[in-house]
Biopython code that builds the backbone (N, CA, C, O; Angstrom):
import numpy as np
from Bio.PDB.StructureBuilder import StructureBuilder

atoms = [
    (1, "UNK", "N", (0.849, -1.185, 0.000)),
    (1, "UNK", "CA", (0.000, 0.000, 0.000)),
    (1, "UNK", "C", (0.889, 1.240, 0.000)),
    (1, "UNK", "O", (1.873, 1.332, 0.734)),
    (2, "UNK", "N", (0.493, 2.212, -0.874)),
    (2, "UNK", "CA", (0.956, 3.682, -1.115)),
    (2, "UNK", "C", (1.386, 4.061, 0.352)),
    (2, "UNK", "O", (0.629, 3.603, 1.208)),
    (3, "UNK", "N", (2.333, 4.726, 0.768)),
    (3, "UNK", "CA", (2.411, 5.903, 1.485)),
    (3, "UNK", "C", (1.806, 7.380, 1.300)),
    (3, "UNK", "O", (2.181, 7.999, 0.305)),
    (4, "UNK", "N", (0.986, 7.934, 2.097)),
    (4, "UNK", "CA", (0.451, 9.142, 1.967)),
    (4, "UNK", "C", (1.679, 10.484, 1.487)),
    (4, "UNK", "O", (2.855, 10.257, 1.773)),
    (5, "UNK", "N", (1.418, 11.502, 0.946)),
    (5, "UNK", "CA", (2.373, 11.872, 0.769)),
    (5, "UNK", "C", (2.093, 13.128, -0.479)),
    (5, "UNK", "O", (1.096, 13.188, -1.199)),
    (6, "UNK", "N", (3.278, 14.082, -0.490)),
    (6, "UNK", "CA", (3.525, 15.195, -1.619)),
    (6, "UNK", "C", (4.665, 14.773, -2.387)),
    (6, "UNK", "O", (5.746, 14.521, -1.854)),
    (7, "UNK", "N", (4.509, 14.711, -3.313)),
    (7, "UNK", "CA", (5.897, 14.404, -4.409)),
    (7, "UNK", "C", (6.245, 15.195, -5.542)),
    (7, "UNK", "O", (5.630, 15.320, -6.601)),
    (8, "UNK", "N", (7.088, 15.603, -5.252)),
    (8, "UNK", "CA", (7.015, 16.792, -6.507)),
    (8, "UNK", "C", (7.736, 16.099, -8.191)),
    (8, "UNK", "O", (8.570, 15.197, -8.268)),
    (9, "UNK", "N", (7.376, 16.527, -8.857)),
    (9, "UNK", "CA", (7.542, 16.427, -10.023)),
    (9, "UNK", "C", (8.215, 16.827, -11.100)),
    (9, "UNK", "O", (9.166, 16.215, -11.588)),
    (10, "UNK", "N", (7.567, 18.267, -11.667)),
    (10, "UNK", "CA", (8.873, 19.098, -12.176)),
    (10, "UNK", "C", (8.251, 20.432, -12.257)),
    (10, "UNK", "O", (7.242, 20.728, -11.617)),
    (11, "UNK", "N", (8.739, 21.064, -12.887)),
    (11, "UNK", "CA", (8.712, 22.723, -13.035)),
    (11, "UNK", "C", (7.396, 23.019, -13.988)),
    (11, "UNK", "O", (7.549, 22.575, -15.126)),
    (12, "UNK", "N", (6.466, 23.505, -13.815)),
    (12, "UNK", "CA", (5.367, 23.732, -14.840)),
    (12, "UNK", "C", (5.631, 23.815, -16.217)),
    (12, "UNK", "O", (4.877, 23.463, -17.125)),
    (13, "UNK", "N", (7.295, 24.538, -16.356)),
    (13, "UNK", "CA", (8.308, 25.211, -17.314)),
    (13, "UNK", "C", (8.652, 23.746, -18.334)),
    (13, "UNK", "O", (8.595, 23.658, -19.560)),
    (14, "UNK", "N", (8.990, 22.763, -17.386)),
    (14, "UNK", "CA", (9.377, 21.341, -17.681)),
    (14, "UNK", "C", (8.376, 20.739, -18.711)),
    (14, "UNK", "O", (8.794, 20.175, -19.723)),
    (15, "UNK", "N", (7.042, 20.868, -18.437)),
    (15, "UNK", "CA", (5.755, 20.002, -19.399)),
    (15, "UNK", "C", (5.458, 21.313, -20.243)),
    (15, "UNK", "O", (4.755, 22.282, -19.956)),
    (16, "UNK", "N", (6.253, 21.024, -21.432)),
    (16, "UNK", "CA", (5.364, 21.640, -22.911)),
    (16, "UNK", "C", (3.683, 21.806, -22.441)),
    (16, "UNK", "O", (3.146, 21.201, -21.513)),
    (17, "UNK", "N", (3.088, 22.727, -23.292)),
    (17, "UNK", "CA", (1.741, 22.732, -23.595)),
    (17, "UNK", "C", (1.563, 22.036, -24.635)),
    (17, "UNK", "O", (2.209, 22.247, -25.661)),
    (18, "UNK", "N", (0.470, 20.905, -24.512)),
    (18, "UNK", "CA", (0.101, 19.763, -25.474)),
    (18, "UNK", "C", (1.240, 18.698, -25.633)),
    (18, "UNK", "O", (1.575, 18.115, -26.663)),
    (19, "UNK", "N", (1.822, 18.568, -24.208)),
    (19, "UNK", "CA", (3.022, 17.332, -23.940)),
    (19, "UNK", "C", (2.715, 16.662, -23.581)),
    (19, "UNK", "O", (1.520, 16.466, -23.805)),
    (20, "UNK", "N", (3.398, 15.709, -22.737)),
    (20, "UNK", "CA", (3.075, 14.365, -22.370)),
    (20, "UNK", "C", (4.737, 14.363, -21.124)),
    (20, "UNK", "O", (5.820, 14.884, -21.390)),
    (21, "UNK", "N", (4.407, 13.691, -19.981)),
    (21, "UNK", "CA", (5.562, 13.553, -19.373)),
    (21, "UNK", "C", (5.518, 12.229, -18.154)),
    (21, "UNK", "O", (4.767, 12.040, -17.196)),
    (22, "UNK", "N", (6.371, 11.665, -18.552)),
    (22, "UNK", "CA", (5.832, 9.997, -17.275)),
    (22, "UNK", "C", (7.363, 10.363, -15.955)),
    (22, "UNK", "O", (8.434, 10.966, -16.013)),
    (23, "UNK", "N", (6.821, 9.804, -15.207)),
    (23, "UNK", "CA", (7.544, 9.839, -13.646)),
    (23, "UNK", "C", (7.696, 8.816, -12.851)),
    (23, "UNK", "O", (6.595, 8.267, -12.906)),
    (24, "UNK", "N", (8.235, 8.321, -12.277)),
    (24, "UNK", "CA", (8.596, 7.095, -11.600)),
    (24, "UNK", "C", (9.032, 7.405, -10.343)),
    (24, "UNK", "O", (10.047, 8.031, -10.037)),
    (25, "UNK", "N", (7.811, 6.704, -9.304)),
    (25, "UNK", "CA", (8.017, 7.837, -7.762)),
    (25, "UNK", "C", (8.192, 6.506, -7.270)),
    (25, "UNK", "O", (7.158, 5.982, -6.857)),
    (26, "UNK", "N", (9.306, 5.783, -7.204)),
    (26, "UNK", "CA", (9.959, 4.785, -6.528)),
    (26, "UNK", "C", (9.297, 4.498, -4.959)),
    (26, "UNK", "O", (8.746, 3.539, -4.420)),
    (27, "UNK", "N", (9.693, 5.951, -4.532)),
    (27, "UNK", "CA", (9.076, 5.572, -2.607)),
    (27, "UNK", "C", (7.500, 5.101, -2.406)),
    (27, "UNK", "O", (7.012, 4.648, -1.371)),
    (28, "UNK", "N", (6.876, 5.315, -3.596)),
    (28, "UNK", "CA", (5.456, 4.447, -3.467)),
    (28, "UNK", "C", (5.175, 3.592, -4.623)),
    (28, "UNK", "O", (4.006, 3.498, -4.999)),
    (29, "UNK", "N", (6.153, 2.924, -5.265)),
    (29, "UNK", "CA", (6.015, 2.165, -5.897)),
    (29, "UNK", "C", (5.237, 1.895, -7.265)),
    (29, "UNK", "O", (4.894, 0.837, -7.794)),
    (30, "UNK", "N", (5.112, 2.962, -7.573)),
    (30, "UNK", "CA", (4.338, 4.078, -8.686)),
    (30, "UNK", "C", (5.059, 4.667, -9.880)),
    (30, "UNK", "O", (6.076, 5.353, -9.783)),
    (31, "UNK", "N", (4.460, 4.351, -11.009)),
    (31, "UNK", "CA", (4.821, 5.053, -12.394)),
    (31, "UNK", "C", (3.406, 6.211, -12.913)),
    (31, "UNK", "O", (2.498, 5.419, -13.168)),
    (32, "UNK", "N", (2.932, 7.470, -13.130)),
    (32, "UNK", "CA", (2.414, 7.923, -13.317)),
    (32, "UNK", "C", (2.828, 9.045, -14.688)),
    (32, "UNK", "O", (3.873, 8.997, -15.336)),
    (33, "UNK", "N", (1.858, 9.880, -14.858)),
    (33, "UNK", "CA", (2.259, 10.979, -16.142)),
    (33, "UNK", "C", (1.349, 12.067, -15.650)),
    (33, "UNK", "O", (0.542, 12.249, -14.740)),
    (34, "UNK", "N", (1.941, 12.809, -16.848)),
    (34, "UNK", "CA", (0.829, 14.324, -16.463)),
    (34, "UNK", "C", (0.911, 14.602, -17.915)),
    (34, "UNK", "O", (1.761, 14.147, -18.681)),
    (35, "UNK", "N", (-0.162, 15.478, -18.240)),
    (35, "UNK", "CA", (-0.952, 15.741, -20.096)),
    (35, "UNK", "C", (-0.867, 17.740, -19.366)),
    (35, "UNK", "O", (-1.300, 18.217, -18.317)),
    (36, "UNK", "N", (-0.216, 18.287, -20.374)),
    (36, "UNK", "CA", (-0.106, 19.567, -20.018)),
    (36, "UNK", "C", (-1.421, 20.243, -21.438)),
    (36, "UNK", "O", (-1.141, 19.945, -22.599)),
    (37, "UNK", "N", (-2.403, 20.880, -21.243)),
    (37, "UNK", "CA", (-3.244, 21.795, -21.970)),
    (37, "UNK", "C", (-3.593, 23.646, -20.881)),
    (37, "UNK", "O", (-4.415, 23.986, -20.030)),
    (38, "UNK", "N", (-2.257, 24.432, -21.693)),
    (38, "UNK", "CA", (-2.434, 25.922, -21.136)),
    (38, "UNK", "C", (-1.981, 25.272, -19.926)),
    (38, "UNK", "O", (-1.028, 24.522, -19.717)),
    (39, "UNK", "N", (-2.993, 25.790, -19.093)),
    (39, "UNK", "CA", (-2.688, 26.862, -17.587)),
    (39, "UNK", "C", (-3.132, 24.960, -16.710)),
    (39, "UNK", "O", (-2.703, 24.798, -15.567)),
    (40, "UNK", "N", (-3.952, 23.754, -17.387)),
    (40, "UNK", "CA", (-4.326, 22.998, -16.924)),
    (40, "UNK", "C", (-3.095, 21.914, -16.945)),
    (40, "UNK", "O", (-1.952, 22.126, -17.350)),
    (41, "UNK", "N", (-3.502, 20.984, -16.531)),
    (41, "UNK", "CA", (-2.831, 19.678, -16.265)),
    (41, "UNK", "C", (-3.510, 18.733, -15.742)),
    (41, "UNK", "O", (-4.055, 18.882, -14.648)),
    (42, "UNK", "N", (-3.595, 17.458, -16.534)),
    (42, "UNK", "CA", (-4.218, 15.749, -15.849)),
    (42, "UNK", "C", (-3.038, 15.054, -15.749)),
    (42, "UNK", "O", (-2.112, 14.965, -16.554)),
    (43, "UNK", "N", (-3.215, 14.485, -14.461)),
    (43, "UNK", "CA", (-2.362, 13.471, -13.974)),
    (43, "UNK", "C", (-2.673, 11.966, -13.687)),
    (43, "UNK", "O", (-3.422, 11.794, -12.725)),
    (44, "UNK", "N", (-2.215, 10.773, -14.376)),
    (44, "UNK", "CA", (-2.858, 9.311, -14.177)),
    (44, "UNK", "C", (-1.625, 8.933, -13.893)),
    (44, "UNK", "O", (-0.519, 9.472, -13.859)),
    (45, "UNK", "N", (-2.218, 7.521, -13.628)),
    (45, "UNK", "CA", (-1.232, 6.243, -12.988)),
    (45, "UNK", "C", (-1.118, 5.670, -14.310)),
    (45, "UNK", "O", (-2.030, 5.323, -15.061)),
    (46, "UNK", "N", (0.531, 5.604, -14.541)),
    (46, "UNK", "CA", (0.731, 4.711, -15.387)),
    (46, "UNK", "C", (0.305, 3.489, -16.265)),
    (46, "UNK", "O", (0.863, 3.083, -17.284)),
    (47, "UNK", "N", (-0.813, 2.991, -15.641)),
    (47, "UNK", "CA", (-0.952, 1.665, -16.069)),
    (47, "UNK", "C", (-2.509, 1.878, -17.317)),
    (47, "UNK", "O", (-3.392, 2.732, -17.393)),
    (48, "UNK", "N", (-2.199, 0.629, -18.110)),
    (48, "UNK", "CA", (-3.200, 0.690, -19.075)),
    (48, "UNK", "C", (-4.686, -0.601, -18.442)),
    (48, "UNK", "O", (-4.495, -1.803, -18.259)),
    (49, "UNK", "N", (-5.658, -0.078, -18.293)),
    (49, "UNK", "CA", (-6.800, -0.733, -17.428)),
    (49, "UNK", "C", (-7.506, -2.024, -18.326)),
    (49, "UNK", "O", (-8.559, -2.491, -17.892)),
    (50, "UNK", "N", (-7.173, -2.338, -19.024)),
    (50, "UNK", "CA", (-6.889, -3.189, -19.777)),
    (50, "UNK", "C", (-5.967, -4.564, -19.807)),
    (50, "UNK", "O", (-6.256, -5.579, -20.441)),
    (51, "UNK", "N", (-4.996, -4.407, -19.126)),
    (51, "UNK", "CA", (-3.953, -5.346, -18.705)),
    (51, "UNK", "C", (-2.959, -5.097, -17.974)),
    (51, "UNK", "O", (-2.036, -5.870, -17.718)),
    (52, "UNK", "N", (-3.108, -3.948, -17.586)),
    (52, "UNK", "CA", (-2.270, -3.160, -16.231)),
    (52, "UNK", "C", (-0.743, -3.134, -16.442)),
    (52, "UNK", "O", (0.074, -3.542, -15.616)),
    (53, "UNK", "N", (-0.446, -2.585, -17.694)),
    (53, "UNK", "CA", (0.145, -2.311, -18.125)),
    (53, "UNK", "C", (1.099, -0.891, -18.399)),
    (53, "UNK", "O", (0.374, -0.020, -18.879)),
    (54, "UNK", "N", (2.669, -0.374, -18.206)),
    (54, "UNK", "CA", (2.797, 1.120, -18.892)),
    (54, "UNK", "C", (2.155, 1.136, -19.976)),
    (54, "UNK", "O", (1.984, 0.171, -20.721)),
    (55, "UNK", "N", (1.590, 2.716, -20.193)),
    (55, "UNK", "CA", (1.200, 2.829, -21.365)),
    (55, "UNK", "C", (1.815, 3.609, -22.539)),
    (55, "UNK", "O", (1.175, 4.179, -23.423)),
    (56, "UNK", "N", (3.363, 3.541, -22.397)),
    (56, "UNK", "CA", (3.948, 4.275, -23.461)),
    (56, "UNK", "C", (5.304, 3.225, -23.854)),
    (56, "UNK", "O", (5.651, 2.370, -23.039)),
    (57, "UNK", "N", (5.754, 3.327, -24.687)),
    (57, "UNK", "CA", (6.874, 2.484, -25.282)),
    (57, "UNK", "C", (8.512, 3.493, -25.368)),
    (57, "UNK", "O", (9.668, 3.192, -25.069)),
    (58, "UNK", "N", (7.946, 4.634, -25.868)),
    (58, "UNK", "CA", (8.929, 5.542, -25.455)),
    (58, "UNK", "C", (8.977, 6.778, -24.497)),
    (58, "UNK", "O", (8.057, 7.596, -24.504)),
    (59, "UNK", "N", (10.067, 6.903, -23.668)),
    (59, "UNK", "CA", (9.993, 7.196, -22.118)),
    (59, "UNK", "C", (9.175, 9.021, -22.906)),
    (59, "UNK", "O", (9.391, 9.735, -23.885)),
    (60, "UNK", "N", (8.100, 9.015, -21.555)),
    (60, "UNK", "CA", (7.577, 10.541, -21.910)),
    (60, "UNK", "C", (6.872, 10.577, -22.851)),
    (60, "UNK", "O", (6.116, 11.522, -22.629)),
    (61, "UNK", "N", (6.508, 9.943, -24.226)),
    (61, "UNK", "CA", (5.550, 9.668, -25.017)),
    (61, "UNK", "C", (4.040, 8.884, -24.626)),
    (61, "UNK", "O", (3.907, 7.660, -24.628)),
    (62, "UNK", "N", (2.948, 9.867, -24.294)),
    (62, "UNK", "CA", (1.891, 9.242, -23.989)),
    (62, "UNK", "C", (0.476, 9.662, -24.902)),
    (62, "UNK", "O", (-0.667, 9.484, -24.482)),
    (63, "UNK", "N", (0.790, 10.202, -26.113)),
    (63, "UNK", "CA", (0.005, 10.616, -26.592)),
    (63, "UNK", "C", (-0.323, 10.473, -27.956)),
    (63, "UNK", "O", (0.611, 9.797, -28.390)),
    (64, "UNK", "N", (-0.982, 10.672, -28.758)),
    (64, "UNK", "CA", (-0.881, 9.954, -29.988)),
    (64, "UNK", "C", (-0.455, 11.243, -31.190)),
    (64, "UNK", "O", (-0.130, 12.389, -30.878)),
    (65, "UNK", "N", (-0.555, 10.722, -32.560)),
    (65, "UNK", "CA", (0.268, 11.590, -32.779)),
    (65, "UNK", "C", (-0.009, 13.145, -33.277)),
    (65, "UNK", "O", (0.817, 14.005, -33.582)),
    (66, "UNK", "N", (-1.219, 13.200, -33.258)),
    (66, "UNK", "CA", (-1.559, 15.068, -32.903)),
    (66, "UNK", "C", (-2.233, 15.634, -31.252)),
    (66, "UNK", "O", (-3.161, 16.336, -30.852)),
    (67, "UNK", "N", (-0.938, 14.705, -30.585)),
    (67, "UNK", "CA", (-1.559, 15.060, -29.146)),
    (67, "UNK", "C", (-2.751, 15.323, -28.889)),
    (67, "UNK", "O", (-2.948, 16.334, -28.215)),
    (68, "UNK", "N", (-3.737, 14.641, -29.263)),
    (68, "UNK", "CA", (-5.003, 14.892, -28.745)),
    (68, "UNK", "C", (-5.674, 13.867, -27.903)),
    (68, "UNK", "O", (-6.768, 14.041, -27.367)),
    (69, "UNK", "N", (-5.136, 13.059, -27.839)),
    (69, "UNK", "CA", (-5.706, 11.662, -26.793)),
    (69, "UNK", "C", (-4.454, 10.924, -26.572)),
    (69, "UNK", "O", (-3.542, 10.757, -27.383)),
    (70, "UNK", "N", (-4.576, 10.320, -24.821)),
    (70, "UNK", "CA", (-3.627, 9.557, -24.801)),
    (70, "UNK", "C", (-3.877, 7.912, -25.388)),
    (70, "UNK", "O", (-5.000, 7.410, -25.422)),
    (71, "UNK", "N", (-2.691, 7.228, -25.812)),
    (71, "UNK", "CA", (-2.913, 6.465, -26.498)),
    (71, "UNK", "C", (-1.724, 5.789, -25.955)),
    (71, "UNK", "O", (-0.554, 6.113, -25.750)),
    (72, "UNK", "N", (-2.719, 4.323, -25.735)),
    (72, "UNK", "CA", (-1.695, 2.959, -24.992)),
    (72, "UNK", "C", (-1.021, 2.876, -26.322)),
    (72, "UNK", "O", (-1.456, 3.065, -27.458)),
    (73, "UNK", "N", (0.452, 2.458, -25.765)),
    (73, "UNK", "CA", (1.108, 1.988, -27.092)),
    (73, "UNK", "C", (1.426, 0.577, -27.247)),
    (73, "UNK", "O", (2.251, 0.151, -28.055)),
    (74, "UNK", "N", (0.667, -0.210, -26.353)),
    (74, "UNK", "CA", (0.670, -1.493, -26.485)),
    (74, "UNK", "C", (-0.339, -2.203, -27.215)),
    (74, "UNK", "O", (-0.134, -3.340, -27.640)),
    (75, "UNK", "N", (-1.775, -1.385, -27.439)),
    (75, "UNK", "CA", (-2.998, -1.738, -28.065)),
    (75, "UNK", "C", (-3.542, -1.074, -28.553)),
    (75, "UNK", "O", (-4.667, -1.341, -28.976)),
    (76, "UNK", "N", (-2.857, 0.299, -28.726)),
    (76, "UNK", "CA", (-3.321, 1.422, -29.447)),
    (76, "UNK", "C", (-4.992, 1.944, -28.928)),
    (76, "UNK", "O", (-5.691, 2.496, -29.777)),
    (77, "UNK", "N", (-5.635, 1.695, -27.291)),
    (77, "UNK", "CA", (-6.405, 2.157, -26.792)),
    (77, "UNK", "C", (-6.621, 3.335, -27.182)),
    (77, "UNK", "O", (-5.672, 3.839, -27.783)),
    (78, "UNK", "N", (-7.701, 4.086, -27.036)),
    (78, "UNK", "CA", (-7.624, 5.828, -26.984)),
    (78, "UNK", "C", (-8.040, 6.428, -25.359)),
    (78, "UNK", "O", (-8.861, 5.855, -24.643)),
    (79, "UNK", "N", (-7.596, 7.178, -25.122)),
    (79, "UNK", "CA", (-8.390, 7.637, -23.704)),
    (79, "UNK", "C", (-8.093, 9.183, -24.104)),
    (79, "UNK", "O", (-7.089, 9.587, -24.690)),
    (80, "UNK", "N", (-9.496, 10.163, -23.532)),
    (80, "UNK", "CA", (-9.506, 11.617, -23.244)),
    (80, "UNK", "C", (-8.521, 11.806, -22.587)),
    (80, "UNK", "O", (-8.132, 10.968, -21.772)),
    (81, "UNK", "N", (-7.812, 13.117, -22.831)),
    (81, "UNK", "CA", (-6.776, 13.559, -21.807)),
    (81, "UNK", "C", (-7.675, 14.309, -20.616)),
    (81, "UNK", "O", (-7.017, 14.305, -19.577)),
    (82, "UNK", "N", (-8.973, 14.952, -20.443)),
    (82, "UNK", "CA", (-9.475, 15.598, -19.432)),
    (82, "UNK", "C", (-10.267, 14.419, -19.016)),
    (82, "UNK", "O", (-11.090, 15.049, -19.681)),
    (83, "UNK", "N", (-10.629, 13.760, -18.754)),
    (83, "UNK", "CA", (-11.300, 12.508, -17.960)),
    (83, "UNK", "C", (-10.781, 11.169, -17.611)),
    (83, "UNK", "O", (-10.910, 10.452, -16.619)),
    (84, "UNK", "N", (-10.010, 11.028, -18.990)),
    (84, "UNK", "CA", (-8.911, 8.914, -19.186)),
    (84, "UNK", "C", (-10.105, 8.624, -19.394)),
    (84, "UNK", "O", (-10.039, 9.750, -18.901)),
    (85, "UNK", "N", (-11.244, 8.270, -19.626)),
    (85, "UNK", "CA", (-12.392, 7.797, -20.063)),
    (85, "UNK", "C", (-11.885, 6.716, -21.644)),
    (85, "UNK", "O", (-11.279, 7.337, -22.516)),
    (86, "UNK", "N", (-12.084, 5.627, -21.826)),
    (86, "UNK", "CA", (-11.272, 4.752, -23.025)),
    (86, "UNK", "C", (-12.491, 5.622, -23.885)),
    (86, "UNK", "O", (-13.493, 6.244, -23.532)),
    (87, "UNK", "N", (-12.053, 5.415, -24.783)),
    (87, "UNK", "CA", (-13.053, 5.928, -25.963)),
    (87, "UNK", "C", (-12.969, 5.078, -27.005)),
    (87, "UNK", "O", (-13.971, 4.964, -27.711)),
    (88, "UNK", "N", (-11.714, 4.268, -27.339)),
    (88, "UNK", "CA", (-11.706, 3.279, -28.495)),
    (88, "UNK", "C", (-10.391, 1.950, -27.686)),
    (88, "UNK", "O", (-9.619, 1.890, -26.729)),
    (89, "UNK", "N", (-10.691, 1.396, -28.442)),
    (89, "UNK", "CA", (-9.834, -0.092, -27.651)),
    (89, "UNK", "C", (-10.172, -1.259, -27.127)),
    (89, "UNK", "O", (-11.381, -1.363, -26.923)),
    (90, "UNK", "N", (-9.385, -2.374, -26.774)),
    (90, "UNK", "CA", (-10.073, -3.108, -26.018)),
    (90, "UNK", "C", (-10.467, -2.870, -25.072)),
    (90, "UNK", "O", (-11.436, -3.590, -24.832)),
    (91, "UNK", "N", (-10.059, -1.593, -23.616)),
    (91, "UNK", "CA", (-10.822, -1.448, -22.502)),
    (91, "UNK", "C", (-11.806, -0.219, -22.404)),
    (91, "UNK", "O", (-12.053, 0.552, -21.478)),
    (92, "UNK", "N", (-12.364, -0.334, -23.933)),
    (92, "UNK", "CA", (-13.606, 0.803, -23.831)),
    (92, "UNK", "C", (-14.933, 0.664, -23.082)),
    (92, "UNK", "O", (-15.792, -0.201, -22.910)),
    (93, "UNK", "N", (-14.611, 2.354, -22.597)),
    (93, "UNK", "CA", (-15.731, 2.041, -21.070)),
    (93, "UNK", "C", (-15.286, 1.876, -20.072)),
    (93, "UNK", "O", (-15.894, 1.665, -19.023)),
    (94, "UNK", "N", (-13.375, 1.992, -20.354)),
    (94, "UNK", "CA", (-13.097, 1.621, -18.718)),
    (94, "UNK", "C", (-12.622, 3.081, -18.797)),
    (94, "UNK", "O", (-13.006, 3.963, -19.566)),
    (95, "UNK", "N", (-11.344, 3.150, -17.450)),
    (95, "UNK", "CA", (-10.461, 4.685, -17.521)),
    (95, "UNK", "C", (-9.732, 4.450, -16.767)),
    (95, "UNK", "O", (-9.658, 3.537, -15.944)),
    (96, "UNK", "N", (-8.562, 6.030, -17.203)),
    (96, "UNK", "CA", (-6.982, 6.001, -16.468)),
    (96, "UNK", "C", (-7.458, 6.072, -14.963)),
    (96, "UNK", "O", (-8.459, 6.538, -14.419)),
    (97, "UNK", "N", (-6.506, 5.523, -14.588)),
    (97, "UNK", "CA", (-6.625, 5.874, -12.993)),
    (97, "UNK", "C", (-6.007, 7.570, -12.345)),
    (97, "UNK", "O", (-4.901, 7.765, -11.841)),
    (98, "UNK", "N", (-6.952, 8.463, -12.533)),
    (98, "UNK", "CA", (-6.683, 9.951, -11.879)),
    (98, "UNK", "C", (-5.648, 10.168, -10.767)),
    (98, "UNK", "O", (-5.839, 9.798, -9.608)),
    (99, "UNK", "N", (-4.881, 10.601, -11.063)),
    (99, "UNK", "CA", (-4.079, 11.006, -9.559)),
    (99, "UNK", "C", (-4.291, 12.444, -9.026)),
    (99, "UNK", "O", (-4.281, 13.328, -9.883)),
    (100, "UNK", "N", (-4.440, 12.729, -8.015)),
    (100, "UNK", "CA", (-4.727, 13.867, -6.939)),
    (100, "UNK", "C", (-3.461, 14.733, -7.470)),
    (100, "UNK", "O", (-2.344, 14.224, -7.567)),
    (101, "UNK", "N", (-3.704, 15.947, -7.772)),
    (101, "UNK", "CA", (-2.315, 17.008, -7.983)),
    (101, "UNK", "C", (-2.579, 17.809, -7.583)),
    (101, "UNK", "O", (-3.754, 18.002, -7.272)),
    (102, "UNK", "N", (-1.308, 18.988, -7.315)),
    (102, "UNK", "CA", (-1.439, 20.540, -7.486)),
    (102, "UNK", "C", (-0.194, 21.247, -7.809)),
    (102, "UNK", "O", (0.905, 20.770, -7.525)),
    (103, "UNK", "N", (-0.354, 22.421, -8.423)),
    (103, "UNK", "CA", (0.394, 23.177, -9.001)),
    (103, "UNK", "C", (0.686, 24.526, -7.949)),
    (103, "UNK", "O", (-0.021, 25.519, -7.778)),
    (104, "UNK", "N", (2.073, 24.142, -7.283)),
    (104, "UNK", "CA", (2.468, 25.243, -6.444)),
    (104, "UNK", "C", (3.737, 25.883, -6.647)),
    (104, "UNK", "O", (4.847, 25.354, -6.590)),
    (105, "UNK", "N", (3.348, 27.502, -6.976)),
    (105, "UNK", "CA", (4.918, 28.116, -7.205)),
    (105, "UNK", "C", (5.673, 27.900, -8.403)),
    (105, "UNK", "O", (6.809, 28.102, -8.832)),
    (106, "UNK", "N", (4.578, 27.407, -8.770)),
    (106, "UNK", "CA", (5.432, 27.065, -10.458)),
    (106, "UNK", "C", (5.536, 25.541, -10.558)),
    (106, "UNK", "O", (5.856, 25.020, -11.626)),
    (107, "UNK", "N", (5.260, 24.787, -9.419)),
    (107, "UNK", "CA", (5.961, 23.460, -9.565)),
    (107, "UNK", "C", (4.942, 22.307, -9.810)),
    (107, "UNK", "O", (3.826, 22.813, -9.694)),
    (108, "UNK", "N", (4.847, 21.165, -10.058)),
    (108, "UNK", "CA", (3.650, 20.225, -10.251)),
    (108, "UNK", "C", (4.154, 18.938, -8.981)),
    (108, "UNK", "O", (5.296, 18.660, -8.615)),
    (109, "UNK", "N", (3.359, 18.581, -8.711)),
    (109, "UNK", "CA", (3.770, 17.870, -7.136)),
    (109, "UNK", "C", (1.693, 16.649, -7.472)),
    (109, "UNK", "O", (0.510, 16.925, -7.672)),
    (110, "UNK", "N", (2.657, 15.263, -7.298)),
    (110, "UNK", "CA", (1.434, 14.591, -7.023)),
    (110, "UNK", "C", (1.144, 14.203, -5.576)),
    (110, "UNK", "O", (2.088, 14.117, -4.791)),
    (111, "UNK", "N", (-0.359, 13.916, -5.096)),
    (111, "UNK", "CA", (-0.514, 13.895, -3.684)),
    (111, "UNK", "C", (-1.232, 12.334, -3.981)),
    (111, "UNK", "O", (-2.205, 12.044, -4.677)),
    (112, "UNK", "N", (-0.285, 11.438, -3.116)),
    (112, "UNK", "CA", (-0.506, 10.057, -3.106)),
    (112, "UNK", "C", (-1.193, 9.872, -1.499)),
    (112, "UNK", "O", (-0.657, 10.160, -0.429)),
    (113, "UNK", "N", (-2.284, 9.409, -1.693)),
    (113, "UNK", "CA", (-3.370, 8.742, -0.535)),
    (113, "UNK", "C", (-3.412, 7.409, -0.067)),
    (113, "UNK", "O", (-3.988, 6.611, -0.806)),
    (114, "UNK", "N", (-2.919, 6.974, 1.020)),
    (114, "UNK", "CA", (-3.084, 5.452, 1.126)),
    (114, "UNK", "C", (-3.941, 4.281, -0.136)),
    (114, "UNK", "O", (-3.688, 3.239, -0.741)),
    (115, "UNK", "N", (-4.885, 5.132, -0.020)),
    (115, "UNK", "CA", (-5.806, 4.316, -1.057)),
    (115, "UNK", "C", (-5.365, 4.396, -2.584)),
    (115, "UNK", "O", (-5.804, 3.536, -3.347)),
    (116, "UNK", "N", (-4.472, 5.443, -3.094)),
    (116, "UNK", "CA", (-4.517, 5.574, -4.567)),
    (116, "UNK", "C", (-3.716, 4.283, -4.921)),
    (116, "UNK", "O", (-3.508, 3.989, -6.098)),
]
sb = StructureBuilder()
sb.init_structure("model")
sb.init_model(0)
sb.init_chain("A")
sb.init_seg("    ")
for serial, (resi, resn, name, xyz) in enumerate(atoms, 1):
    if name == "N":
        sb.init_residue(resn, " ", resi, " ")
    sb.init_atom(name, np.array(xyz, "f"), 0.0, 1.0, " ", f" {name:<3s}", serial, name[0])
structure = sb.get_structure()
């Protein structure tokens, strides 16, 4: 089980607008990403809900190729970047697993909950 916790991430400066960026927070045993659009940001758990799987093949690539949906690169799933909602794939109807964030001081920091 997760440790509760703040983890910071990187610099707001760090995630392009209409990027893609994956993270590996070792102390809870966790691979996650963040989808940068403007002033916003979504953050999921790594895995594809489908076979619980990473969902990118190359490190930081989570998106397809006019950044508009993230896209497993193991089954070519589709998921919304503002919800993870599948929209095409084998786990359509399912979704990314959301992670808790916030953006302080410039910086992006995920907040891991026993339960996440």
């Amino acid at each position: 089980m997760a440790t509760s916790g703040r983890y910071y991430l990187c610099q707001m400066s760090e995630l392009g607008d209409y990027r893609s960026r994956g993270f590996n927070l070792p102390e809870v045993d966790m691979g996650i990403f963040a989808v940068r659009r403007g002033a916003q940001v979504f953050v999921y758990r790594n895995l594809c809900p489908h076979v619980r799987i990473p969902l990118e093949w190359v490190e930081h690539e989570f998106l397809n190729t006019d950044n508009s949906l993230i896209q497993c690169a193991n089954h070519g799933a589709l998921f919304t970047i503002e919800t993870g909602q599948c929209i095409a794939g084998p786990c359509s109807g399912q979704a990314l697993e959301p992670i808790t964030h916030e953006v302080h001081q410039g910086a992006l920091y995920a907040i891991i909950n026993p339960t996440t």
